[in-house]
C-alpha positions, 0 to 999 in steps of 0.5 A, a space after each residue: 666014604 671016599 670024597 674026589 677032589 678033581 683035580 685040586 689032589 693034582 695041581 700041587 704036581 702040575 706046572 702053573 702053566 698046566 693049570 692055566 692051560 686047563 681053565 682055559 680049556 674048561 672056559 672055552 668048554 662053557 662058550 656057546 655058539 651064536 644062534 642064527 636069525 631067520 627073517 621070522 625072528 628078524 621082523 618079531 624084534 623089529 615089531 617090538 623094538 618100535 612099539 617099545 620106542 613109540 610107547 617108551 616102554 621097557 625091554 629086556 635085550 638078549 645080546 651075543 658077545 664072546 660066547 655068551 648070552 648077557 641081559 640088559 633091561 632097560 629103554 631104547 634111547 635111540 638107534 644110531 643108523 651108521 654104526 648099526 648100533 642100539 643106544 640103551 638106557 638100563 636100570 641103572 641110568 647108564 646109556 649102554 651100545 648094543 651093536 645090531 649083529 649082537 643082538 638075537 632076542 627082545 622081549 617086553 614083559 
């Protein structure tokens, strides 16, 4: 049975900088890109959002951030208008911003 190992066989060959090169290329592979909003989608986090904030309810806040989507579960402490930002308490007890322009879904469970 022959068993590949990708480039592992190579990198004893290559320059260091070749390798770094190669996982970056791999890492930018990875990286999705933001999904756009509708007004829809807009008016459906909102509703939400507020009900989770009148009822102090749990969320779990899907957010965007250098090609990646993260999960944060956690309260709404408090939207902060002038920087367009929401404060977040999670699981953990640590307060966390979440900027708005960030943020592409909410769901309560």
């Amino acid at each position: 049975m022959i068993r590949d190992r990708g480039n592992i066989k190579w990198t004893s060959m290559m320059l260091p900088e070749h390798v770094k090169e190669l996982r970056g290329w791999k890492a930018a592979e990875r990286k999705e890109d933001k999904p756009v909003l509708d007004e829809q989608k807009i008016e459906e986090i909102n509703e939400v959002i507020c009900e989770a904030m009148a009822f102090h309810r749990p969320l779990y806040f899907y957010y965007f951030k250098d090609g990646e989507t993260y999960v944060i579960h956690g309260y709404v402490h408090y939207f902060d208008q002038l920087n367009r930002e929401f404060r977040i308490i999670d699981d953990t007890e640590k307060k966390r911003r979440i900027p708005l322009t960030d943020l592409v879904h909410v769901e309560a469970r």
